[in-house]
Structures are given as C-alpha cells and as structure tokens.
C-alpha positions in Angstrom: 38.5 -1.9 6.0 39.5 -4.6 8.0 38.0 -8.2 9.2 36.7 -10.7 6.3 34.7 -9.5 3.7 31.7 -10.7 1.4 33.0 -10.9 -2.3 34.7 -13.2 -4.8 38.4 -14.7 -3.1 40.8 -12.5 -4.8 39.3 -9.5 -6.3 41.4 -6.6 -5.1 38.9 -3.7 -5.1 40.6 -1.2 -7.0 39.9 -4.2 -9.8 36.2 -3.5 -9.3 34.2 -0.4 -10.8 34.4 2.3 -8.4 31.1 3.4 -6.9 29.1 6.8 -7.2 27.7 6.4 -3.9 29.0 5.0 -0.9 26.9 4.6 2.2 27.3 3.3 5.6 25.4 0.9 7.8 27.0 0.3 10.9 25.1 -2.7 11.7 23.5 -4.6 9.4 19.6 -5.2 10.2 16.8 -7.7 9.3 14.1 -6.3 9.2 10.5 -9.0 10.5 7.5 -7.3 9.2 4.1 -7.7 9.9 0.3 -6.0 9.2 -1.4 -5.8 12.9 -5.2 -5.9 12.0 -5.8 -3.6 15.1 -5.1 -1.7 17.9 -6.0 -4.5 20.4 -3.8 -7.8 19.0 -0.8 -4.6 18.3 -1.1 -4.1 22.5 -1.1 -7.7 23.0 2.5 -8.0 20.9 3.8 -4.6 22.4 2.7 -3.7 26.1 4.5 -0.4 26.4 4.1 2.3 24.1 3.0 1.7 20.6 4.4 3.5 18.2 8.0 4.8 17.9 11.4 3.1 17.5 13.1 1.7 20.9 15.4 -1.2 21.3 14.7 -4.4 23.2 16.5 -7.3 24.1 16.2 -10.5 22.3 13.7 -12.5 24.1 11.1 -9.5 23.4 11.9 -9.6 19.6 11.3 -13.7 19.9 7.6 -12.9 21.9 6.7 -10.9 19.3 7.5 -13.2 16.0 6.1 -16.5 18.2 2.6 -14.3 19.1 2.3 -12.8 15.8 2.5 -16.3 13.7 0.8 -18.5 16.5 -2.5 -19.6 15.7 -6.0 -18.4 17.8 -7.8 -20.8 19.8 -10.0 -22.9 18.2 -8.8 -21.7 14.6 -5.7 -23.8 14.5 -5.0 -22.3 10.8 -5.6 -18.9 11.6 -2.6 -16.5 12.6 -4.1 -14.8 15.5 -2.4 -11.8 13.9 -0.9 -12.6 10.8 2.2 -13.7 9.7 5.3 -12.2 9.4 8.2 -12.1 6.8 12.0 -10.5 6.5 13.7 -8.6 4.6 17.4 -6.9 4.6 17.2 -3.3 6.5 18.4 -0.6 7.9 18.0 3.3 7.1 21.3 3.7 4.9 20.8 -0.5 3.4 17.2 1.0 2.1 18.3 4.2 0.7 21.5 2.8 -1.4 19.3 -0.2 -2.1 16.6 2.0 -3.6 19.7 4.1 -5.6 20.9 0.9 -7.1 17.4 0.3 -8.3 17.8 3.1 -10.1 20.9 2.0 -11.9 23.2 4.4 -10.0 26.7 2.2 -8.3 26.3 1.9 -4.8 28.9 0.3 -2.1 27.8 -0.2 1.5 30.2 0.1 4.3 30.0 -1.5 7.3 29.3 -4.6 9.5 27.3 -8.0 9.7 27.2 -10.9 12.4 28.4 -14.1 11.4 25.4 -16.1 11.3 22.6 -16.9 9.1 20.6 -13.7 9.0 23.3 -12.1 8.2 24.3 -14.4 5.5 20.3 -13.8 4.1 21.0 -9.8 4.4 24.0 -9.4 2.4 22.9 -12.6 -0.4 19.3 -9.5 -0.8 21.8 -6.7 -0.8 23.6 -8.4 -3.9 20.3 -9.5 -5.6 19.3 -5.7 -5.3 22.6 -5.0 -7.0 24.4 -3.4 -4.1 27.8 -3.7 -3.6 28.8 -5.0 -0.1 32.0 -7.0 -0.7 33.9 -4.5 2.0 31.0 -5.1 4.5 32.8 -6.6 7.9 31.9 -10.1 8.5 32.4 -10.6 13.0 31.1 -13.3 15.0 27.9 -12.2 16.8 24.5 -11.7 15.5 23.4 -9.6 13.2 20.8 -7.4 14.3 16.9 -7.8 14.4 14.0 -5.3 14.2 10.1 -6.2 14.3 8.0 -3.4 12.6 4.5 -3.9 13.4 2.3 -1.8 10.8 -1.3 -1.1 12.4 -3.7 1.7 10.5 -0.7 3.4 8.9 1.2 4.1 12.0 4.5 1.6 12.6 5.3 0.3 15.7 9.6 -0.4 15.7 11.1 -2.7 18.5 14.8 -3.4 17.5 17.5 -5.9 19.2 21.4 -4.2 18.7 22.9 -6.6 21.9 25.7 -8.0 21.1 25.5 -7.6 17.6 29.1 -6.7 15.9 29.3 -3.6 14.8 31.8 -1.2 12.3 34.5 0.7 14.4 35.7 4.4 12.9 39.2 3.3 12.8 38.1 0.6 10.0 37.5 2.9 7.7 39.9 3.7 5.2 40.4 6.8 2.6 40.4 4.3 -0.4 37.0 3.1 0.9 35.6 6.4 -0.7 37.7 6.7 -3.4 36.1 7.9 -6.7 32.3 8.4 -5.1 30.8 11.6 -6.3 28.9 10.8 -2.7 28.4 9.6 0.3 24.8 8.9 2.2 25.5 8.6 5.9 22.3 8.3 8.5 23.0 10.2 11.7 22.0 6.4 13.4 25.9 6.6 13.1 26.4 8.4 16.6 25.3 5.2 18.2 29.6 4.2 17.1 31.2 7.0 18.3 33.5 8.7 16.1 32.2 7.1 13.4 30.2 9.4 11.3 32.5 12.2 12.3 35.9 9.8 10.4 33.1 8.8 7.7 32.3 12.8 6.9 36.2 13.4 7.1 37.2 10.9 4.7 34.7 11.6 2.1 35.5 15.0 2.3 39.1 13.9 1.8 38.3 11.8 -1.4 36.5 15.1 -2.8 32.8 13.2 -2.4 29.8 15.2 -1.3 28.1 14.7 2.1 24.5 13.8 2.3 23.3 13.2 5.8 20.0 11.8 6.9 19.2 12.8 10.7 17.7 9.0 11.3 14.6 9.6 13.7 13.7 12.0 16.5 14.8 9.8 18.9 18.4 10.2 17.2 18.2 13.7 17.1 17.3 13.9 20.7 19.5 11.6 21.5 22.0 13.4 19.7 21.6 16.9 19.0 24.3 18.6 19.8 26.6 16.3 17.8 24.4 16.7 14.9 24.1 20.6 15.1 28.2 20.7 15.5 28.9 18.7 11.8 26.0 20.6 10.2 27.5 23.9 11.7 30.8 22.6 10.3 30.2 23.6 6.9 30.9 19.5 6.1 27.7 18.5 4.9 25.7 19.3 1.5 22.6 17.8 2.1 20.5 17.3 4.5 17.5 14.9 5.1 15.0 14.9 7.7 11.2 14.7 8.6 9.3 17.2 10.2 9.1 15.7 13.3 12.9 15.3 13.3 13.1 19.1 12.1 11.1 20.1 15.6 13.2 18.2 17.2 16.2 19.6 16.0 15.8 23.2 15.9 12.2 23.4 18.0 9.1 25.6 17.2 7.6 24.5 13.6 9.3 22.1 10.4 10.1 25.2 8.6 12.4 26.4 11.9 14.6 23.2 11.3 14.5 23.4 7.4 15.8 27.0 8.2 18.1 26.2 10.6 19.6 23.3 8.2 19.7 25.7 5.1 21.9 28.4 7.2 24.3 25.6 7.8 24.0 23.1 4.5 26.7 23.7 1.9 23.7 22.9 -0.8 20.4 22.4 0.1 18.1 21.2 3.0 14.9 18.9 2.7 12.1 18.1 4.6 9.7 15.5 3.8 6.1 16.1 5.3 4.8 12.6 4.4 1.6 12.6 2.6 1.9 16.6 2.3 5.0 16.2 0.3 8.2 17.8 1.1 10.2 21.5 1.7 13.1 22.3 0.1 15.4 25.0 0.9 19.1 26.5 -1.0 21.7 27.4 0.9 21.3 31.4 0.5 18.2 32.1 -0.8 15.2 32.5 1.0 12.6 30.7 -1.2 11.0 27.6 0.1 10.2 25.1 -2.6 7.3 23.1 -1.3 7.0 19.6 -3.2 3.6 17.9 -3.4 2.9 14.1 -2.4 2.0 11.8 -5.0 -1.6 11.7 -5.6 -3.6 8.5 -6.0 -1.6 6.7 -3.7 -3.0 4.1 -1.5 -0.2 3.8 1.7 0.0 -0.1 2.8 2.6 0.6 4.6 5.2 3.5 5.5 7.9 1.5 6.4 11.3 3.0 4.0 9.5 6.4 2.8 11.8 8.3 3.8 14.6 6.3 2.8 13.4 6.0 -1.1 12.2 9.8 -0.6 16.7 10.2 -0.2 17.4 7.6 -2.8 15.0 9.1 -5.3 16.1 12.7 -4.4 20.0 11.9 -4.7 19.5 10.2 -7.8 18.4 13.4 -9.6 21.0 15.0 -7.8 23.7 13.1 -9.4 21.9 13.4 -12.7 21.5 17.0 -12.9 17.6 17.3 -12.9 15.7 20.3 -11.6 12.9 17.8 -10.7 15.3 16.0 -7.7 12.0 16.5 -4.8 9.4 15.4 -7.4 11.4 12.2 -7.5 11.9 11.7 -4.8 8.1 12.5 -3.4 6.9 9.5 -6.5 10.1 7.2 -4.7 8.1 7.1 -1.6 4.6 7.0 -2.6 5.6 3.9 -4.8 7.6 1.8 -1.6 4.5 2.5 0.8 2.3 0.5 -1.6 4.0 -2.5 -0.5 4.8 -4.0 2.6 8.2 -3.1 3.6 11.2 -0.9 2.3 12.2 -3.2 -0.7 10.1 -2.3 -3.5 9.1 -5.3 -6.2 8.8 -4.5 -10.1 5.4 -3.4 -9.7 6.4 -0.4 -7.4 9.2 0.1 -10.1 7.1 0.0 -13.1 4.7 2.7 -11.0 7.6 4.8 -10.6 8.5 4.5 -13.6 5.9 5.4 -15.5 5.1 8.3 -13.3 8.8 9.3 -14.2 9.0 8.7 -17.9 5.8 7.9 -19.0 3.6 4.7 -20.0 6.5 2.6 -22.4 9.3 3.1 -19.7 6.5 1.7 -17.3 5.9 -1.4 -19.4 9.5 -2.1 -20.2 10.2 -2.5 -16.7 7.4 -4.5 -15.8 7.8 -6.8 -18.2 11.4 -7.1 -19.6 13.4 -5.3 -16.9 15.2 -9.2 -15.9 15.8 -10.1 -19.8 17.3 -6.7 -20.7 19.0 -5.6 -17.5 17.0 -2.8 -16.0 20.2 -1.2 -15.0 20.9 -0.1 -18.5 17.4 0.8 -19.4 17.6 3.7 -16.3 21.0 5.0 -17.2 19.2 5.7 -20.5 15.9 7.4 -19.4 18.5 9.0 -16.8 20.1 10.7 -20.1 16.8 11.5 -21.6 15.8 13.4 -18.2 18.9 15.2 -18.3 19.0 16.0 -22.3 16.1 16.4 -23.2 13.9 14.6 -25.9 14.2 15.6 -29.5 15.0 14.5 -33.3 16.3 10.8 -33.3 18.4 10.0 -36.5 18.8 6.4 -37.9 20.5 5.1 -40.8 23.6 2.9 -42.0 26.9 2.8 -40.1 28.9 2.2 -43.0 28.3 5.2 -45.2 31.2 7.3 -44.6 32.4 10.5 -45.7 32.6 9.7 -49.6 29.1 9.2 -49.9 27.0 11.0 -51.5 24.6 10.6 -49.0 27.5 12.1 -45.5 27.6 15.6 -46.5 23.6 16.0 -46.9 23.2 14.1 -43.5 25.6 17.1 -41.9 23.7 19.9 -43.3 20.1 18.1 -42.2 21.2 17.4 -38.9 22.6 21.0 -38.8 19.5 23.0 -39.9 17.0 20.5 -38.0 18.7 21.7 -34.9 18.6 24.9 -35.6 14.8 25.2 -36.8 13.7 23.3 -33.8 16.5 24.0 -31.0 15.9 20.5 -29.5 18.2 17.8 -28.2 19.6 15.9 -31.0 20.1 11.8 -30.8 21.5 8.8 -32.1 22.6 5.5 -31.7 26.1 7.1 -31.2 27.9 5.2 -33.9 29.8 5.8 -37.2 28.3 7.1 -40.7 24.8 8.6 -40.8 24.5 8.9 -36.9 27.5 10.9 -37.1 27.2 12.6 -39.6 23.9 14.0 -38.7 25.2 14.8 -35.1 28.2 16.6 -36.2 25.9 18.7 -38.3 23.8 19.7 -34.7 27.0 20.3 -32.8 27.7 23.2 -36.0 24.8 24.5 -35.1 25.9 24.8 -31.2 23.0 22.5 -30.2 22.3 19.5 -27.5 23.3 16.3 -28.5 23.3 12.7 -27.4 23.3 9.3 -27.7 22.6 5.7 -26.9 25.1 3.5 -27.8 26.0 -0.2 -28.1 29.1 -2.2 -28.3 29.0 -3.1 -32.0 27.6 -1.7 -35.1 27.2 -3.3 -38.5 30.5 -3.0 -40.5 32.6 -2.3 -37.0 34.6 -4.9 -35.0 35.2 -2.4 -31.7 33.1 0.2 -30.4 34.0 3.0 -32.0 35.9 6.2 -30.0 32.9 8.7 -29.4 32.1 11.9 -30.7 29.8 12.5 -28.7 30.5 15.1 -25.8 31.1 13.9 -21.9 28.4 13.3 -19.8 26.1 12.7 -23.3 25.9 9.3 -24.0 25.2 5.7 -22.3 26.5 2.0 -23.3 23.7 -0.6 -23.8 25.6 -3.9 -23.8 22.1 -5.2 -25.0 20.7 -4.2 -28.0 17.0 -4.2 -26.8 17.8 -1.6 -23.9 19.4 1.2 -26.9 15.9 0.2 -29.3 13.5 1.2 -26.4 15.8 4.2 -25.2 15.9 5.4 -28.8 12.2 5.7 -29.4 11.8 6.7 -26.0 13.7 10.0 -26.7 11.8 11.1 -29.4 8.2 10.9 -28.0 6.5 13.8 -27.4 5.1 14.2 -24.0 4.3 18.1 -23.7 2.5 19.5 -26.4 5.7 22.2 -26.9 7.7 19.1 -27.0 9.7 18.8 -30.6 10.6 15.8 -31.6 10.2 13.7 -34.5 12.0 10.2 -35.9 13.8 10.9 -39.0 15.4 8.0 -41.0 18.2 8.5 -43.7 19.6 6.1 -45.8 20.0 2.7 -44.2 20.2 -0.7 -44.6 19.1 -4.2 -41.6 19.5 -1.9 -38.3 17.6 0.9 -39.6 14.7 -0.7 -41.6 14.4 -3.1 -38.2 13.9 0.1 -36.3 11.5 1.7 -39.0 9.4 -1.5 -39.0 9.3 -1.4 -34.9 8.6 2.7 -34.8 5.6 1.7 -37.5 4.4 -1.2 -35.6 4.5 1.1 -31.7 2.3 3.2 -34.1 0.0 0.8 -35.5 -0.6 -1.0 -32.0 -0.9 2.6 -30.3 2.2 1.3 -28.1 4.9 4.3 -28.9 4.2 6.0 -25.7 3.5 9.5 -26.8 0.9 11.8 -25.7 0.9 14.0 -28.5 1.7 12.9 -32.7 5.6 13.0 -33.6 6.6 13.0 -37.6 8.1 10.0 -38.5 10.3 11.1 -41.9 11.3 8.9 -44.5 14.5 10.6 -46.4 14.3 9.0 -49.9 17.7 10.8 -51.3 18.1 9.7 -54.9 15.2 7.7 -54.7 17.3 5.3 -51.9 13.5 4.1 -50.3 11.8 3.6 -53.9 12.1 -0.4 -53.2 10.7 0.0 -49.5 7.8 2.2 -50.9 6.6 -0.5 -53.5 6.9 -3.1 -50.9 4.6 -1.3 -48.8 2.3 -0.9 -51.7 2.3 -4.6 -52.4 1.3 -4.9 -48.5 -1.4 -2.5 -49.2 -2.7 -4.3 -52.2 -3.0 -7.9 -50.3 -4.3 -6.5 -47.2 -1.6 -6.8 -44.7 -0.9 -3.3 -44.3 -3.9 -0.8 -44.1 -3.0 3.3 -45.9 -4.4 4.6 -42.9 -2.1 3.2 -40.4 0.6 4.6 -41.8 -0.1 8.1 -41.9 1.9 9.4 -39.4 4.8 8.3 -42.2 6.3 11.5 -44.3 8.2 10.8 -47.4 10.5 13.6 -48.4 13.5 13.7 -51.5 15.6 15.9 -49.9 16.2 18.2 -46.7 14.1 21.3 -48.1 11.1 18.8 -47.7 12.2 17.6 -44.5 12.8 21.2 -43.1 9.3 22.0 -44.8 7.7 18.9 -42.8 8.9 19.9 -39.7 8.5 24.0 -40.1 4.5 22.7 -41.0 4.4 20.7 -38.1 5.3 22.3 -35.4 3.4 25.6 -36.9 6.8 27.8 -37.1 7.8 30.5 -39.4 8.8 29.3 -42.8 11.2 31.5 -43.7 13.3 29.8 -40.9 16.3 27.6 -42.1 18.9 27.3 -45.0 18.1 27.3 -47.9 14.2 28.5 -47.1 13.8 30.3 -50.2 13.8 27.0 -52.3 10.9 26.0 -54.2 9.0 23.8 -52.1 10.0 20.2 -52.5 7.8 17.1 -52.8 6.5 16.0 -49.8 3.9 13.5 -49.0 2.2 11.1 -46.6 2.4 7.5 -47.5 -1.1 6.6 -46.3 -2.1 8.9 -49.0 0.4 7.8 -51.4 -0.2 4.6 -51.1 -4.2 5.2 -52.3 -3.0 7.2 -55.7 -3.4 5.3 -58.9 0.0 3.8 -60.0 0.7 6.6 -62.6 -0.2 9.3 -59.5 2.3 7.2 -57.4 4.9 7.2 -60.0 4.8 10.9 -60.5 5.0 11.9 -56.7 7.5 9.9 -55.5 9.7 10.8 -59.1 10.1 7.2 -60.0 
C-alpha cells in the first residue's frame, strides 16, 4: 500500500500481529442516519424514488441533513423530522467491524479523504478494534451517505464525487499475508480492477475468498463481472440477498443460491431477511434453510446483512456447524438499534442467545474492565470443544506427589465414562495431570489459560493440543470461561466441576462456583455435580470450616447441596455413573466396593460423631 497511513510513526507492519481477516473498503463512508416518522416528511427530504441506494451530489446530501434537523414552524424546538447522527460505514467497514466484535483480528484496506469525517471514521474504526493503519489517507473528502429509515424500509442517497478512492495497483501481496480470509463486497467493481487484484492476491497468500454481491443495483450494474469471478472457481463464499439472488441469476432466490453453489468452491448463502436465510454446499443438493431470530423487534435494517456475513464468517473460522444460526441472531441483534454499529446491549443480546444467560451478563456489564476480546475467544473455544468436566487444583503439585498419579488415572477414567470435552486452566500440576490422564483415554481436551500461575514465573510451554486452548491476559476473563465450560445447557449435556487438591487459586474458584450456586447466578439450565476430592483427608480443614459457617448461620446445609464429597476416584466415578443414570459397571476399577460418598448439605446436619465417621476423620 502506498500514500500515508493511519497508525503509530514507525511501526513496520510485519511488527504488528497479523490479521485473520482482511477486508476492503475502497472508499471510506460516513454514514448520517435518521428515523423519518412517515411517508410524507421522507418525500419532502427525497423527491424521487424512495427507497433504494442511488448516489447524489453533495448539495442534495446537505438538503437532506439541513431539512431533517430544522425545526417546524411555530415549534422552534421541534425537528420537523428528527435529528440525525453519524456513524463510520460502508458494507465491508460494518462486516469486519462486527468480526472484530467478536474478538476475531481484522485489517481494512483501502482509502479515506483527508478531512475531518474521515479523521471521525477511522478514530470509530480503531475504538471498534479494527485495524486500519494501511488505510490510504488522500486529499479529498471522504464520502457521505444519508439513510433515511421510514416504517422499516431504508431510503440510501450517497455522495462518492471527488472523494479519493484505493487504486488496484496499491495493493500489495504482503497486505494479505497470513489471513486465513479475505471479505471483499462486489461495491468493489465501482474501481476497476480492483476486486479482481484483491481476489488474486489473496489467493496468492493462500487466504479464502468470501465475496458479498453489495446490492441489486451492483449486481445489475455488474453482472457479468460478478458471474465471470464466481465462474472462476476463486471464490468460497458467497453472500447475497434474495433480491440480489433474482437479480443475478433471475426467476426465484433459490435459482441464484443454485447458481452460486454450482460455482462457489464452499458454500453459498442467501439471507431472506426476517424469513431467515438458505444455505447451500458446493455439490450436494440439500438446501439448509436457517430461521430468523424470533422475538425481534426491527428499529432499523440498516447493516443486517453485513453482521448476517460477520456473524456467519466468524463460525466459519471457528469451525461450528451452527455458522447461519449466527449469523441469522448477528442481524436480528444490529436491527434493534439505529444503524450498523451495534452497542453492548445488542452484544449482550447476542450473546446470550449464543452462549447463554452468564456470557450475556459478563458482556453487559464487565466487557470494558475485562477486555471483551478475550472473553469471546474463550466462548469461541467452548463452541468449538464442547462443554464438559473442569478440573481445578494446585499448580505446584508435581509428579512426586502422592496426589499426580491419582489425578492421571481420574482425569483418564472420567473421560472415558462420560466421553465429554475435558478442561482446565491449562497450567502445570493437577491441571495437567488430570488432562494428560483424558488425552490416554483418546478424549477432547482444552483449556483456558493465563500468563502466570502460582509457583511459575513464565507461562508454561503447553500440553495442550493446537487449536485447544486460549490466553487470558486477565484473570477474570479465564474464571468466567472456566465455569462457563462446565454448565450444562442440554439436558444430555455432561459436565460437572471437580476439584482436587489445591491450595488460594482453587479454593477462590470453589468459593465463587458455591456462591454462582447460592445466588442462582452459574448460568446452567440443568444441575452439574460439583465434586470435592478429599484424598487423604486433604479437605478435612475446609469441611469443618464449613461446619463452623453452618453452626453461626452464615452458611445454610441446604445451599450447598449440589456439593459431593468423595475420598477417592471410585467415589467420584460412582458420583458421576449415579448422576448421569449410566451403567455402573462402566470404568476402572468398577468392581470396587463402593466408596464413601456424600453430600455436604447433608453432612453438614449429622451429629459430630456421624460427621466424624463419614468423612473418616
């Protein structure tokens, strides 16, 4: 890329973290929006036909933002239609805008004016986390575009003249370097060349191609260029609306989703708006129809089908089978607000719709303190492992105690009896010990880890498998991943919290597991056993503290019946086998006598000599 550059003086960008996705916006946009109470004031702002995208010069964009914001007669405070406010746009800005809100890297390519909107566009771009250091910075004025929203339908008038613009020969190889891929708009083939030197160079850099056919103006505009690169085998993805798929291929939606399959290296999808969305492979002859979001009250449909293609590519990238469910609850949770930018209340919607109530309220109310980012890279992991049996327990125990070699064989048989997902904080001693006993047993593991455990100076070299883990920089985002990956949110779900010997960093996470429980906070829909592995009697000081907060009252038996002591792993195995209703002669050493096992709520309400003699103190 050449021409000055937004970024720090200095950086050379192989210095920065490379991006996963790369996207282009040829001219950078700023987008006025505004709610038109009817169809009478939206005729007074826009004599010709309403609806639609066209462009306009700049005195027609300046009618429209002095009408909308002047006051009526007589009513000197009131807007005879409302007024209006900005925000950064543009098809590709809103789809890798809405990726980085979902924690994936993002780098926009391409071009802004040299003047004050487009100062105000790229300082949103780098709030939202969006890389745009190699965006062109060119005198001229960054582009302008008034969407007027009036009963659900948008009205689009946009001003391109004279507004710089990125050229195809200032693109470079190294510009895609690394992405796994890049998001290109067909609004592209309004530079020519460009898109067609974009699609080459990813290709080149070994990215995948994802192109979004823009609007059916675009793809009347532009159809044959857009039906020779999809007929060029180049492309992976494709993204359009049904109106763009009649458009393209004529007849009915499912004619163009057809007609994009054939050619697609990967998939095709069609979003239907509030009917959902079709999705097609490449080579079969299923069609997957999608289903909108229900309960969703539309304010405004500006961006839909840009989040629809952020949420979409996000499971694409990591590996879910549920890409077109996320991306149909992307757009239903941006058309509750005004605009394509959605706030942290769209986000905690969308979240909880993903993940479930506790991912919800972590990002609506510490997603700033505890970096959201990190937070989705781990429910990212837990959508792509699984949920299952979370181990805690001291760092420092290595392989000479007494306690390592037991850890091994309980993490081993656990994952075999219940043939879930295994997980840990990722670090040394009991974490490990009881992962290395599930990855004997050939099963799923994974981890959430953070940059220092108690007793380590460095983080650790992993044991953990590729693609299996994340690093939480803050300790807060790994706590709420943790839990998160061992509630139970299908009733065939298993899962369960199991602590082994410990000493600060697991009792902390015991006391905040009880307390979720307590409050009715953990998030679950359905009960998980929370195990207490008293080996040699290592817990018999935590259990007589918890009687002495029985016996003043600041603990009540009850609440802490969801708690299962057990001595050894017979009685853990013996917990979880009565649990989950399986067969009990599953699991090593199964023809055991049956070890003690109890709950602590009942425990804790036996006579002193009762307590003694269950818990073999």
């Amino acid at each position: 890329m050449s021409s000055a550059v937004d970024g720090p003086a200095g950086l050379d960008a192989a210095e920065q973290e490379r991006p996963l996705v790369v996207s282009i916006q040829p001219t950078a946009i700023v987008d006025h929006l505004c709610v038109i109470r009817d169809e009478a004031e939206l005729k007074a702002l826009v004599p010709d036909e309403i609806g639609g995208s066209h462009r306009v010069e700049l005195s027609e964009i300046q009618h429209i933002l002095t009408t909308a914001s002047a006051p009526a007669a007589g009513e000197l405070a009131v807007p005879l239609v409302g007024e209006y406010f900005s925000k950064a746009g543009g098809s590709a800005a809103n789809t890798t805008r809405g990726l980085a809100g979902f924690g994936i890297r993002t780098q926009l390519l391409g071009c802004r004016g040299f003047d004050e909107w487009g100062a105000f566009w790229a300082s949103s771009m780098k709030r939202a986390h969006v890389g745009v250091e190699r965006m062109a910075v060119k005198q001229g004025p960054t582009a302008r575009s008034c969407i007027l929203s009036c009963g659900g339908q948008r009205t689009m008038r946009t001003c391109m003249a004279g507004c710089p613009r990125l050229e195809p020969q200032e693109l470079q190889a190294e510009d895609f370097e690394g992405a796994a891929w890049a998001f290109l708009s067909a609004y592209c083939l309004y530079v020519p060349g460009l898109l067609e030197r974009a699609i080459e160079l990813a290709r080149g850099a070994g990215a995948c191609v994802a192109l979004e056919l823009a609007s059916f103006e675009v793809v009347r505009a532009f159809s044959e260029s857009i039906k020779s690169l999809l007929e060029s085998g180049a492309v992976d993805v494709a993204f359009c609306n049904e109106d763009e798929a009649v458009e393209l291929a004529g007849g009915s939606p499912e004619q163009g989703l057809d007609y994009m399959a054939q050619h697609c290296r990967r998939l095709a999808v069609v979003t239907l708006g509030e009917k959902g969305c079709m999705i097609k492979e490449t080579g079969a002859d299923d069609v997957v129809a999608m289903p909108a979001c229900a309960g969703v009250k539309a304010v405004d449909t500006t961006g839909a089908g840009d989040l629809f293609a952020a949420g979409f590519l996000f499971g694409l990238l990591n590996g879910m089978d549920r890409c077109g469910e996320i991306g149909c609850m992307a757009g239903g949770a941006v058309v509750q607000t005004l605009g394509a930018e959605m706030g942290r209340e769209q986000w905690s919607w969308l979240h909880q719709r993903m993940h479930g109530e506790l991912a919800g309220a972590v990002v609506r109310d510490s997603a700033a303190a505890v970096q959201q980012q990190e937070l989705l890279a781990c429910y990212a992991l837990i959508e792509k492992q699984g949920r299952g049996v979370v181990y805690y327990g001291s760092a420092r125990l290595k392989q000479d105690s007494p306690h390592w070699e037991r850890a091994v064989h309980l993490g081993r048989d656990v994952a075999n009896l219940l043939g879930c997902t295994t997980w840990s904080g990722g670090g040394p001693g009991m974490m490990e010990a009881a992962t290395q006993g599930a990855l004997l047993a050939g099963q799923r593991v994974a981890g959430i880890r953070i940059q220092r455990e108690a007793g380590t100076t460095v983080l650790t070299a992993s044991y953990l498998p590729s693609g299996s883990q994340v690093h939480c920089r803050y300790l807060s985002s790994r706590k709420v991943a943790l839990v998160d990956s061992g509630v139970r949110m299908k009733e065939s779900d298993r899962t369960a919290y199991i602590f082994l010997p410990g000493g600060l960093g697991t009792l902390d996470e015991f006391f905040e597991i009880l307390t979720l429980v307590q409050l009715r906070k953990l998030g679950t829909k359905f009960p998980v056993p929370i195990i207490l592995v008293d080996y040699d009697g290592f817990y018999a000081g935590l259990l007589q503290f918890l009687m002495a907060c029985d016996s003043h009252g600041t603990v009540g038996a009850p609440e802490l019946r969801d708690l299962i002591v057990a001595h050894d792993n017979e009685g853990v195995l013996d917990v979880l086998r009565q649990y989950y209703k399986l067969d009990v002669g599953q699991g090593e050493g199964s023809k055991r006598s049956p070890s003690k096992v109890y709950r602590a709520s009942a425990f804790l309400q036996l006579g002193s000599e009762e307590r003694a003699e269950a818990a073999g103190l």
